[in-house]
C-alpha positions as CSV (number, residue, x, y, z in Angstrom):
1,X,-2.3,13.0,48.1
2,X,-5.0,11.3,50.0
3,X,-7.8,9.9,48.6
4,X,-11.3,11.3,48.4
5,X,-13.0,9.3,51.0
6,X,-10.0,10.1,53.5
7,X,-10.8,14.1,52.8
8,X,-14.3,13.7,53.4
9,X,-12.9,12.3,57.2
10,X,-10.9,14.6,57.9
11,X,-13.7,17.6,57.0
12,X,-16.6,15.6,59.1
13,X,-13.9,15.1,62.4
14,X,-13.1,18.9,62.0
15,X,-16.6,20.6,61.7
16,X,-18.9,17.6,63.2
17,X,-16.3,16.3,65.7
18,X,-15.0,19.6,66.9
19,X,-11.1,17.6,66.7
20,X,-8.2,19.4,66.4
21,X,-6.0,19.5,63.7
22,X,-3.3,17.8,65.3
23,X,-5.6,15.7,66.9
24,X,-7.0,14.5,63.0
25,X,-3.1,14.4,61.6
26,X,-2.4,11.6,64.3
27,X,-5.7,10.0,63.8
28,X,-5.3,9.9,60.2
29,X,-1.4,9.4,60.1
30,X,-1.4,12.6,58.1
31,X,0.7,15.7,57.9
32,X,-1.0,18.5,59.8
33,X,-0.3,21.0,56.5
34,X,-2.3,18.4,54.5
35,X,-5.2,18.6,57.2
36,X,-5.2,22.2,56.8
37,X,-5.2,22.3,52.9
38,X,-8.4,19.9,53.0
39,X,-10.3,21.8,55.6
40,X,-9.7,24.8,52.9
41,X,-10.8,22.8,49.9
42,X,-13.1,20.2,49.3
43,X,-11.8,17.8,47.0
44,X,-8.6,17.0,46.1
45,X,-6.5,18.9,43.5
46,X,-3.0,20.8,42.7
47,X,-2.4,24.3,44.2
48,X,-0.7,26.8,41.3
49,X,2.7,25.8,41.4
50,X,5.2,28.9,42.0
51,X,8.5,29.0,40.5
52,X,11.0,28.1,42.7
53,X,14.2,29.9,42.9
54,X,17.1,27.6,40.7
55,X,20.5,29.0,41.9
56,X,22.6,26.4,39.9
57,X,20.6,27.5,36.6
58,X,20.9,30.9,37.1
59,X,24.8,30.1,36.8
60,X,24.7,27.4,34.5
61,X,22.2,29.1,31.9
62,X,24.4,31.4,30.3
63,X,26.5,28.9,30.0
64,X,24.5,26.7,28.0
65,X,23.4,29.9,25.8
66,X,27.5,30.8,25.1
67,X,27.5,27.1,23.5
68,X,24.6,26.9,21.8
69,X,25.2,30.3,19.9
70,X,28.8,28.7,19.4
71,X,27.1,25.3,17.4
72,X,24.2,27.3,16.1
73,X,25.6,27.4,12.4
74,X,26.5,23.8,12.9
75,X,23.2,22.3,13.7
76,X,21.0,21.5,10.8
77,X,18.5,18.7,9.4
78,X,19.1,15.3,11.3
79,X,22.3,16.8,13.3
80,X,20.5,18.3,16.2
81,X,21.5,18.8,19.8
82,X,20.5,16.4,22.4
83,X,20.5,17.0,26.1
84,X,23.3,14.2,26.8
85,X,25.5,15.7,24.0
86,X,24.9,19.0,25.6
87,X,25.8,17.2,28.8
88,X,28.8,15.5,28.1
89,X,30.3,19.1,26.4
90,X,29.8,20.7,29.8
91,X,30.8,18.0,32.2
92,X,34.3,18.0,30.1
93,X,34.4,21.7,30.1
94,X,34.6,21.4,33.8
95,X,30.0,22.8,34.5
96,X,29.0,21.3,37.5
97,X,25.6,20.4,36.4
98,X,23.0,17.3,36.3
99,X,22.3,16.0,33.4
100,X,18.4,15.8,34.2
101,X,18.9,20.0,34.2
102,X,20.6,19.8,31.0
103,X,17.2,18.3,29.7
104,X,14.9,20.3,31.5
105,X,16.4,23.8,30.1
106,X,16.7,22.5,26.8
107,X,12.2,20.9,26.7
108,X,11.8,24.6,28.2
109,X,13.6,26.3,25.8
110,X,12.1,24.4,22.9
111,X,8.9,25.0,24.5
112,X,9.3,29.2,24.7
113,X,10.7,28.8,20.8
114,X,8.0,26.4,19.4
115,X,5.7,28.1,17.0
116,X,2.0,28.5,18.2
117,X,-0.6,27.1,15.5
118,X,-3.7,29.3,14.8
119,X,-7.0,27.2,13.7
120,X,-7.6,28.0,10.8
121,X,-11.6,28.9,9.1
122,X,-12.1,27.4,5.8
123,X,-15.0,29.0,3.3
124,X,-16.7,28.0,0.8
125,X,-15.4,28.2,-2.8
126,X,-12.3,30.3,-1.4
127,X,-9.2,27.6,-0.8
128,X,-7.5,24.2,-2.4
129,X,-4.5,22.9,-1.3
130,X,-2.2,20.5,-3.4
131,X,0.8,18.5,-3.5
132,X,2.6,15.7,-5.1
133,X,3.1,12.7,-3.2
134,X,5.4,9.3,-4.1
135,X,3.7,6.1,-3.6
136,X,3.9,2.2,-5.2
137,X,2.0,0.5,-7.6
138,X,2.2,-2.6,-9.5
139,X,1.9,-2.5,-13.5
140,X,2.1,-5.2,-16.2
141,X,4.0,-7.1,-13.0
142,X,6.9,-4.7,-11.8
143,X,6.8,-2.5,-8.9
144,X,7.7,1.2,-9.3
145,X,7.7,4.3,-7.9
146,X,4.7,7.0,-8.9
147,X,3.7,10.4,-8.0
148,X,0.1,10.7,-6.8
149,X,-1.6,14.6,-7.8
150,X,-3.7,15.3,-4.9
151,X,-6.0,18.6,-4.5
152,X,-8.1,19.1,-1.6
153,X,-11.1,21.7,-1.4
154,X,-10.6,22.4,2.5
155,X,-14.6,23.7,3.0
156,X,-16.0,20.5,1.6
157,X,-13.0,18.1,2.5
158,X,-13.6,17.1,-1.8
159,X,-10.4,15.3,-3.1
160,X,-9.2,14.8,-6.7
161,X,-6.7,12.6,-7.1
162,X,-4.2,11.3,-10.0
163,X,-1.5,9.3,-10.5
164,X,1.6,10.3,-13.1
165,X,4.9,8.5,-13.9
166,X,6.6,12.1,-13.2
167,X,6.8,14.6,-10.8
168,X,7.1,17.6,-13.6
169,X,5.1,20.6,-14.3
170,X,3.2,19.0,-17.4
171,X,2.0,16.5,-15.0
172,X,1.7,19.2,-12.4
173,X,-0.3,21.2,-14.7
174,X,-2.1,18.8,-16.3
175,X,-3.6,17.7,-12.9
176,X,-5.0,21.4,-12.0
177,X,-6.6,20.7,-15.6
178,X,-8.5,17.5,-14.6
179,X,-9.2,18.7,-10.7
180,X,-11.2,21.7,-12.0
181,X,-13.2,19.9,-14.6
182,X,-14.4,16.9,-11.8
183,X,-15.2,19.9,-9.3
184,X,-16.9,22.0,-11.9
185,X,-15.3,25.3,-10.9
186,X,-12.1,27.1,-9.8
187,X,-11.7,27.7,-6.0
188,X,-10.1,31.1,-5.4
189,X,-7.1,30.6,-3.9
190,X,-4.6,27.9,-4.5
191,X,-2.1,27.2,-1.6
192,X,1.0,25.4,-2.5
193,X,4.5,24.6,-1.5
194,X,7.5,26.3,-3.4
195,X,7.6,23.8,-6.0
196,X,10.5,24.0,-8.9
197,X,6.7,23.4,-11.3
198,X,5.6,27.2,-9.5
199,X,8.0,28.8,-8.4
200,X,11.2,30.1,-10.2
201,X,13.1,31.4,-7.3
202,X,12.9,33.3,-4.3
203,X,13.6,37.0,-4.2
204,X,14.8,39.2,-1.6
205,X,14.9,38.6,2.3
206,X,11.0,38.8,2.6
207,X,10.6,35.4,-0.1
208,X,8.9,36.6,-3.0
209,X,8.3,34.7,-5.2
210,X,9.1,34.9,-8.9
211,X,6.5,32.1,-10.9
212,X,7.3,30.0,-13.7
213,X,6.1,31.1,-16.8
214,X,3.3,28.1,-17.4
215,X,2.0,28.2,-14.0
216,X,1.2,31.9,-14.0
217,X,-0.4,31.1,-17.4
218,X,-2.1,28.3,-16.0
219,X,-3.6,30.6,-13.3
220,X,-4.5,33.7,-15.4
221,X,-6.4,31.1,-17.6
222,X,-8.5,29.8,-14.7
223,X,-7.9,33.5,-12.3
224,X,-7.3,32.4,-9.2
225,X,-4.4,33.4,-6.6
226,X,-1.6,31.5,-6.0
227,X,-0.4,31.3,-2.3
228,X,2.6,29.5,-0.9
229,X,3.3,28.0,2.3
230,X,7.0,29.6,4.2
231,X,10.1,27.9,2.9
232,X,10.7,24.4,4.6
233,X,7.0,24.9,7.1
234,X,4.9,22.2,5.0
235,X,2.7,22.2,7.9
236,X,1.1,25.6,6.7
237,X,-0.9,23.3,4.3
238,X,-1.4,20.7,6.9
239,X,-4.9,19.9,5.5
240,X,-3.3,18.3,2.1
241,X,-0.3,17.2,4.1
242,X,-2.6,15.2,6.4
243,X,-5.0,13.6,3.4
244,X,-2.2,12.8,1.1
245,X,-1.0,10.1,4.1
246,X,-4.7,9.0,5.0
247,X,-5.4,8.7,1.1
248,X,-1.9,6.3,0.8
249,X,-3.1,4.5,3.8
250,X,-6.8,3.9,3.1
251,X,-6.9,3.8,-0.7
252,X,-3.5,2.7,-1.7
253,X,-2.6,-0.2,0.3
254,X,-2.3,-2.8,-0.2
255,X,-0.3,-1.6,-3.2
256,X,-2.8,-1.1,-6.8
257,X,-2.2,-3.5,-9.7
258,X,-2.8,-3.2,-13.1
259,X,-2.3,-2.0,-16.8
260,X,-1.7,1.5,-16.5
261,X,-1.7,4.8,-14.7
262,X,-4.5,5.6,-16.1
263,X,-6.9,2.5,-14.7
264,X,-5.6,2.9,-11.5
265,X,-6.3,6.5,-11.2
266,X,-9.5,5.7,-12.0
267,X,-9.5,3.2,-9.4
268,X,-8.2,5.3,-6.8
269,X,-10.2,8.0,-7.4
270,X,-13.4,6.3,-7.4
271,X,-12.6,4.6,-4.2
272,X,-11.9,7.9,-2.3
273,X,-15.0,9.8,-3.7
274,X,-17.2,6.5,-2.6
275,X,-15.4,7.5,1.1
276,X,-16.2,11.0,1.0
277,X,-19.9,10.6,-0.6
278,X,-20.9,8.6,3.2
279,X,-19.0,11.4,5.1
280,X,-20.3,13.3,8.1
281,X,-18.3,15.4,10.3
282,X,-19.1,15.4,14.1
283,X,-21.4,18.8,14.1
284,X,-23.2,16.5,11.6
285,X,-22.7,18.2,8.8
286,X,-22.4,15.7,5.5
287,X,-19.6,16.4,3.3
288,X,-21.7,16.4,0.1
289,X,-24.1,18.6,1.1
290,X,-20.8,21.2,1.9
291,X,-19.8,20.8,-1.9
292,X,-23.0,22.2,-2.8
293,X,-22.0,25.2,-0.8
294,X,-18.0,24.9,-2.3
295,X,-19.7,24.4,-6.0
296,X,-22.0,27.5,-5.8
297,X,-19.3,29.9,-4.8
298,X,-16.5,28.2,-7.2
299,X,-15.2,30.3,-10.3
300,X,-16.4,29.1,-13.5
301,X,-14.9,27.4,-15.5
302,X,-13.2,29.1,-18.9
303,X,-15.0,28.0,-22.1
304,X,-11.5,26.4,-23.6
305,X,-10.0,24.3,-20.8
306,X,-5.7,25.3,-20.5
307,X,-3.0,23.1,-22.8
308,X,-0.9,21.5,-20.0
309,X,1.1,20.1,-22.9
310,X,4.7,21.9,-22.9
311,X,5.7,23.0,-26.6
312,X,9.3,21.6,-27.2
313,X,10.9,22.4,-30.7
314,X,12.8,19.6,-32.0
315,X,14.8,19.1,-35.4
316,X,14.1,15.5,-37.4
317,X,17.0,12.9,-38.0
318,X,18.1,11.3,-41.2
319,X,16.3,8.6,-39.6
320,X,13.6,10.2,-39.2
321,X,13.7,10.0,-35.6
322,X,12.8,12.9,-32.8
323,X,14.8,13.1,-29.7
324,X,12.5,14.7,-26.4
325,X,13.7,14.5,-23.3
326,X,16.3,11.8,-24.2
327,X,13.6,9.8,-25.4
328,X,14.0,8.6,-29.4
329,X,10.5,8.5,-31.0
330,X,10.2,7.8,-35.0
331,X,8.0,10.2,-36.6
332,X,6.8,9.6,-40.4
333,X,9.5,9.7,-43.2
334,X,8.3,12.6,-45.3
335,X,9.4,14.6,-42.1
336,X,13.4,13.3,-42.0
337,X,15.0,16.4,-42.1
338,X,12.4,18.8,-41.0
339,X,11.7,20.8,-38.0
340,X,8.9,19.4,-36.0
341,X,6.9,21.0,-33.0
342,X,6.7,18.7,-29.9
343,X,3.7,19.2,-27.8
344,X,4.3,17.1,-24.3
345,X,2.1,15.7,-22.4
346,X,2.4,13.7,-19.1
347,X,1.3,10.5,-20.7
348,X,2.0,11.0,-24.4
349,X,3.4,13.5,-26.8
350,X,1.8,15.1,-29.7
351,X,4.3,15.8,-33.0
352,X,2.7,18.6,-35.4
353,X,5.2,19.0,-38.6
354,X,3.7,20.9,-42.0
355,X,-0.1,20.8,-41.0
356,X,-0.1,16.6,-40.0
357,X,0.2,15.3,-36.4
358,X,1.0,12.1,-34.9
359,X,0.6,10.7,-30.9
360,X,2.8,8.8,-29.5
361,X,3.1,7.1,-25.6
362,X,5.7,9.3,-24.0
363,X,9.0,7.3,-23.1
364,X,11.4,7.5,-20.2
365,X,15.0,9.3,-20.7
366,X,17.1,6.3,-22.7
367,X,14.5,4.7,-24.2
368,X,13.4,4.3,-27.5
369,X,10.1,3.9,-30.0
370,X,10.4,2.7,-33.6
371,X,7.4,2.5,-35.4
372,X,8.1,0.7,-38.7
373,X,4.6,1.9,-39.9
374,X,6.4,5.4,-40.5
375,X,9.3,3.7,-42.9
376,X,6.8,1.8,-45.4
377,X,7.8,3.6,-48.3
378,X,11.6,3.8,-47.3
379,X,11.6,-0.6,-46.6
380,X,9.7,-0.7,-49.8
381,X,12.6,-0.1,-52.0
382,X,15.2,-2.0,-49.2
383,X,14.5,-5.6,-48.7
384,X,17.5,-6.2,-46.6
385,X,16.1,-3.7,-44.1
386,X,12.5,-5.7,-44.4
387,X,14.2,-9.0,-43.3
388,X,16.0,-7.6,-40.4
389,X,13.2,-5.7,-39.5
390,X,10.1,-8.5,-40.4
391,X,8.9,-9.9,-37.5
392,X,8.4,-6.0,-35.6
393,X,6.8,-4.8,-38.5
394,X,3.9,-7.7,-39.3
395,X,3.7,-7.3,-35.6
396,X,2.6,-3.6,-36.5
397,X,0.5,-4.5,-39.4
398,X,-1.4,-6.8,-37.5
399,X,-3.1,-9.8,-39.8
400,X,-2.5,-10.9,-42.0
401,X,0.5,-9.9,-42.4
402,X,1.6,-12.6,-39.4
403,X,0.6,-15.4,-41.7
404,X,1.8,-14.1,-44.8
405,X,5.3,-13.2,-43.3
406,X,5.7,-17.0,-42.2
407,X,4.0,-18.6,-45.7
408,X,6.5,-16.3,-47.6
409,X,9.5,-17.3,-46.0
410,X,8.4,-21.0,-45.9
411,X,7.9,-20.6,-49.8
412,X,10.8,-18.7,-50.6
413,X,13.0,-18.3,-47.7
414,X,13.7,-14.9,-45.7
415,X,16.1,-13.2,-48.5
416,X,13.0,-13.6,-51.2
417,X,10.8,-13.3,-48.7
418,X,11.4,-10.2,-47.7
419,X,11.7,-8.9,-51.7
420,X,8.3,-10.2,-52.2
421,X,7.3,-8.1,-48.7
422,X,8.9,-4.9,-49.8
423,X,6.6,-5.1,-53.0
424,X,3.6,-5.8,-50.9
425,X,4.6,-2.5,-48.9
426,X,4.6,-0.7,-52.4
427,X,1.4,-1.8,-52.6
428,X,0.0,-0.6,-49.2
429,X,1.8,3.0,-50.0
430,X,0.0,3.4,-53.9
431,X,-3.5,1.5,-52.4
432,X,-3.4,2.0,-49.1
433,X,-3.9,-0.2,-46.2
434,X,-7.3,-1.3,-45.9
435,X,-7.1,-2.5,-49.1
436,X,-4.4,-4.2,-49.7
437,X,-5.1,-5.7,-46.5
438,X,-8.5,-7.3,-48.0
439,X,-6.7,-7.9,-51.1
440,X,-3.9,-9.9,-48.7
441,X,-7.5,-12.0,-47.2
442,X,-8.3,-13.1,-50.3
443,X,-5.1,-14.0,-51.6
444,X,-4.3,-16.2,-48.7
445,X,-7.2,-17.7,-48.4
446,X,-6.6,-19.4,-51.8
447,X,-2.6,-19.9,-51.0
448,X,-1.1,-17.3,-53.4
449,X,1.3,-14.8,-51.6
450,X,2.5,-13.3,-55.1
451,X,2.0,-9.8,-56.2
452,X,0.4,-10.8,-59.8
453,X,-2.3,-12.6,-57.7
454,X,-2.5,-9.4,-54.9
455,X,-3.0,-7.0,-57.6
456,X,-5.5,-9.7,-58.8
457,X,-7.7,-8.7,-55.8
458,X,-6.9,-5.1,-54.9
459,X,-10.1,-3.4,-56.2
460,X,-9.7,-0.5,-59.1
461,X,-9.3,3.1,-58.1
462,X,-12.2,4.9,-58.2
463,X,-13.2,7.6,-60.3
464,X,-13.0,10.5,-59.5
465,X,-16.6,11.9,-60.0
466,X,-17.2,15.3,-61.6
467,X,-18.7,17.3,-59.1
468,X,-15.2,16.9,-57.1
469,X,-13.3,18.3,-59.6
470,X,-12.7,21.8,-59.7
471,X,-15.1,23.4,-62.7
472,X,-11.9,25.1,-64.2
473,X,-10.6,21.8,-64.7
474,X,-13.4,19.6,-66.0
475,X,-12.8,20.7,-69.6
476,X,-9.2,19.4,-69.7
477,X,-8.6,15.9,-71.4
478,X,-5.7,13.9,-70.6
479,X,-4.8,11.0,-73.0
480,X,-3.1,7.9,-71.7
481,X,0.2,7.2,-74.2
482,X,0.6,3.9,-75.4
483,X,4.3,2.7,-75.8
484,X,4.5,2.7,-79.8
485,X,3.8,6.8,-79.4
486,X,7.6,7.0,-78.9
487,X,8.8,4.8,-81.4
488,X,9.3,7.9,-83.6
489,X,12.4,9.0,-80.7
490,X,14.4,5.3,-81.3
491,X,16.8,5.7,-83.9
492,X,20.0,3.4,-84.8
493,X,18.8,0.1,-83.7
494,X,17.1,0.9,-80.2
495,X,19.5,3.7,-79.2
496,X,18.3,7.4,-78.5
């Protein structure tokens, strides 16, 4: 194609010059049919291209069609059909056919088949989108794999986002809990993909969908609708899809270090709110001043916020130990034997048993917390199980017990040691901890670790004043015996 100064020639020798066409296309060393096509036109450009007639695909076509219905049931996932595969099959099958053919019928066959996207509109207050994405973080100095919770209001371009140690529907739930209270309102429509934490299973040829029963709790609490994207077309909620990447890339990396899941979130979710706050779209439009629009047309909130916590029954051991989720937690000793109500959380688990509860951090499958606070009144009467257990338990009790643990078994050695500990434990059970622990203070700071010197300090029990007793009781007196009331019941030298 010539260039535009060479089209301009061949116009001004044509109409000024009064030259001939094939006078111009020796001139200009041109064809005469380009001449012609610049005298119509006055720049360059492409004419509409016409289909030409393909004789060898007409024959070789069908062909390709027969074996590509043939491997269509054999061509899933990562095994899909190339053009030189396709190639090679035909050349040995005996198709006389290029290989650059091959390729162009299979790009124009993709190209028929490929789905067509429709933009989407996005109102306020009327769509989220979420999903659950892996990503790396550093805690306490060891790398390991997290999910990150992400929901995305699609008006405003608002994110929340949360990271969990699990990819379950406690989490799942628990991060629709935490999204709606930082937004302030419910969106009407949730759009999601078929997720094991939403979706039970898939009914019938046309997909429907039958909910787990916790999610369609969870959103008859807050009323919104549910909507899932088509089995295996993730791109129908391209708008999370997109910002869970971005969010990994801009907010995440270099990987996040710290204490816990919990600090980073924080961290994280500051960081992309401190992005969003400055953003303004290209019609100029800033992102904050959209929420306002998403917030005023968001459902409000319930007045109770949903439990994401799962209820799990569970039986205590003879240990008194709780197994969830093949974790092993100790629960307090007046439950051993009892059944015990398990309410888990993504981060911790809550243990309700005969109107008392107790929290404890939830545990990975195979591992185990003992918490030797639960067993003071069982190790008071076992010093064997004090020694072996010592050094975990005054790490529990926290001071003084660190101090007194090492002076008793300097002064006594661990067997002794440990009886002397067991009575201290007796103490802490009949006096309680804050006292005993003053008591301990004291005592140690005068260099006695015995119990006649402990009980020396522990403070009296109070009285109980009057107006706490009940009135039908106040009239009652009870006498304290003395030991020569039961001399009467001795008879024949000591012997009842």
């Amino acid at each position: 194609m010539l260039k535009m100064e060479p089209v301009h020639v061949i116009r001004h020798k044509y109409y000024n010059e009064k030259m001939s066409i094939r006078q111009i296309a020796q001139e200009m060393g041109a064809d005469r049919k380009t001449v012609r096509k610049y005298l119509r036109q006055s720049e360059p450009g492409w004419d509409v291209c016409v289909a030409r007639a393909r004789p060898v695909m007409a024959v070789v076509g069908p062909q390709i069609e027969a074996v590509l219905g043939e491997w269509s049931g054999r061509l899933e996932g990562k095994h899909r059909l190339t053009s030189t595969r396709l190639f090679r099959h035909l050349h040995e099958a005996g198709v006389k056919v290029g290989e650059r053919t091959v390729r162009r019928y299979l790009e124009e066959k993709r190209r028929q088949t490929a789905e067509v996207y429709i933009p989407l509109v996005h109102r306020p207050g009327d769509e989220a989108q979420i999903d659950f994405f892996e990503v790396l973080v550093d805690i306490a100095g060891f790398r390991r794999k997290v999910w990150k919770f992400l929901m995305r209001l699609m008006y405003s371009g608002r994110d929340f986002v949360r990271l969990y140690e699990r990819c379950d529907q406690v989490s799942f739930l628990d991060g629709h809990v935490r999204a709606f209270e930082r937004f302030g309102g419910v969106p009407y429509r949730g759009v999601y993909d078929n997720l094991s934490s939403a979706v039970k299973k898939l009914v019938g040829l046309r997909n429907e969908r039958e909910l787990t029963d916790r999610f369609l709790a969870m959103s008859s609490h807050y009323i919104f609708e549910p909507c899932f994207a088509r089995p295996g077309e993730g791109h129908d909620k391209g708008g999370v899809e997109g910002r869970g990447k971005t969010i990994r890339l801009q907010h995440l990396t270099p990987i996040l270090e710290g204490k816990n899941l919990g600090e980073l979130s924080e961290r994280a979710l500051a960081e992309v709110d401190r992005q969003w706050t400055g953003k303004v779209l290209k019609d100029g439009r800033r992102c904050v001043d959209l929420f306002q629009d998403d917030r005023a047309r968001l459902r409000c909130l319930p007045l109770v916020p949903f439990e994401a916590r799962a209820p799990h029954p569970a039986s205590v051991s003879n240990s008194s130990t709780v197994t969830v989720s093949g974790a092993v937690y100790s629960v307090p000793e007046q439950w051993a034997r009892l059944d015990v109500m398990a309410y888990v959380g993504p981060d911790d688990i809550r243990f309700a048993c005969r109107g008392e509860t107790v929290m404890r951090a939830r545990l990975l499958s195979g591992h185990k917390q003992i918490r030797y606070r639960d067993y003071l009144g069982a190790l008071s009467r076992k010093p064997q199980a004090v020694r072996q257990v010592a050094p975990e338990l005054v790490g529990e009790l926290g001071e003084p017990y660190g101090p007194l643990w090492a002076l008793l078994v300097q002064t006594h050695g661990e067997r002794h040691g440990a009886r002397y500990l067991a009575g201290i434990l007796g103490a802490i059970r009949e006096h309680g901890e804050e006292r005993v622990k003053a008591a301990l203070t004291e005592a140690l700071a005068e260099g006695r670790c015995d119990l006649l010197a402990l009980r020396r300090f522990i403070p009296a029990a109070e009285v109980l004043a009057d107006a706490r007793v009940p009135e039908g009781l106040r009239s009652i007196q009870v006498e304290a015996a003395q030991a020569s009331d039961y001399d009467v019941l001795l008879v024949n030298g000591g012997v009842l």
